[in-house]
C-alpha positions in Angstrom: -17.5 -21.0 17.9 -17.6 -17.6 19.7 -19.0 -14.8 17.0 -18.6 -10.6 16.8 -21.5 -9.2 18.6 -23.8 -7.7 16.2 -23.9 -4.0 16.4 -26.8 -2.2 16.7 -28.3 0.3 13.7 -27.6 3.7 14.3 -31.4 5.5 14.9 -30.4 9.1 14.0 -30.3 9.7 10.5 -27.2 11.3 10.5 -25.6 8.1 12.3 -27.1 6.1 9.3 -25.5 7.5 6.9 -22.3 8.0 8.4 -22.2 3.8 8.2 -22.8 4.0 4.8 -20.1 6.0 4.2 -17.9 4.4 6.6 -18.4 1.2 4.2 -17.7 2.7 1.1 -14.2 4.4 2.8 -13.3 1.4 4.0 -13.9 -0.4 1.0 -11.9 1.6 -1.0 -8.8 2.2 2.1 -8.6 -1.5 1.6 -8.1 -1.8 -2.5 -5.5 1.0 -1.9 -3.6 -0.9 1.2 -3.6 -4.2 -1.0 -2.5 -1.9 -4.5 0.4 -0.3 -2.2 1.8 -4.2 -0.7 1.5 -5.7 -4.3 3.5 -2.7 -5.8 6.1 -3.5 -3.2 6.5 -7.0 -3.2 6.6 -6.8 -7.0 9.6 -4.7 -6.5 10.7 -7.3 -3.8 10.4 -10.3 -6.4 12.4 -8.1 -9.3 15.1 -7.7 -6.9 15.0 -11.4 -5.7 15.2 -12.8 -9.4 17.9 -10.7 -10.2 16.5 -8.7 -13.1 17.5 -5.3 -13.2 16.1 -3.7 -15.5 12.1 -4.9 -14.4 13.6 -4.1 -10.7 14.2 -0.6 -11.9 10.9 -0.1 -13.9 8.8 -1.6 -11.3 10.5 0.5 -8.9 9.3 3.9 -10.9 5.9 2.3 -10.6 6.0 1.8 -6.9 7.3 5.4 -5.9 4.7 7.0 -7.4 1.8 4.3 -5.5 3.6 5.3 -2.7 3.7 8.9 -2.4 -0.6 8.6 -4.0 -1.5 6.4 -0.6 0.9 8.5 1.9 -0.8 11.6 0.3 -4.0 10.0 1.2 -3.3 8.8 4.7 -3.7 5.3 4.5 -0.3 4.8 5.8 2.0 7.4 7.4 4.5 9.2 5.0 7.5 8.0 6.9 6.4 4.6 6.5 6.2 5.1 2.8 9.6 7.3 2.8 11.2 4.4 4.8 9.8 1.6 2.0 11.0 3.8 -0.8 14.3 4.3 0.7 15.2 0.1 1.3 13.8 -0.8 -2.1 16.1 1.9 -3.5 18.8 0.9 -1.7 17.9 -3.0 -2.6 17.7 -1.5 -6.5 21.1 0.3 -6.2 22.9 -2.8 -5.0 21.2 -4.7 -7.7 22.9 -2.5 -10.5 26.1 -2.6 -9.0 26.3 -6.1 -8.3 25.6 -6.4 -12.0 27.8 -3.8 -13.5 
């Protein structure tokens, strides 16, 4: 079983604590990745089942967890403009099909 190499400790101080920080970013980059993918496949699942109304309200929901992580630059803003615009499009033929 072949392993990572274990990296060595930064000695400057200022090395150190960039790590530290580098943890906590990352830590908190990740809960916001996984919030942003559950908010879309939530929206995915809505649309799947058939349920319009929950489609439409989960939908609200995603847009604004979108535009929060493009802000932040944990994924690019087209990337989130291009997610928004196939779940809308997914949501719009939802409501038609229905009416």
């Amino acid at each position: 079983m072949a392993t990572k190499p274990k990296k060595k400790n930064p000695r400057l101080a200022s090395g150190r604590k960039r790590v530290r920080q580098d943890i906590k970013l990352n830590a908190a980059n990740t809960s916001l990745r996984s919030k942003y993918r559950t908010a879309v496949k939530n929206v995915e699942k809505a649309v799947l089942t058939g349920d319009k109304s929950k489609a439409t309200e989960l939908f609200a929901k995603m847009q604004a967890v979108v535009d929060t992580i493009a802000d932040k630059g944990i994924f690019h803003k087209n990337k989130a403009a291009r997610d928004k615009s196939r779940l809308s499009a997914k949501v719009k033929a939802l409501a038609l099909a229905a009416a």
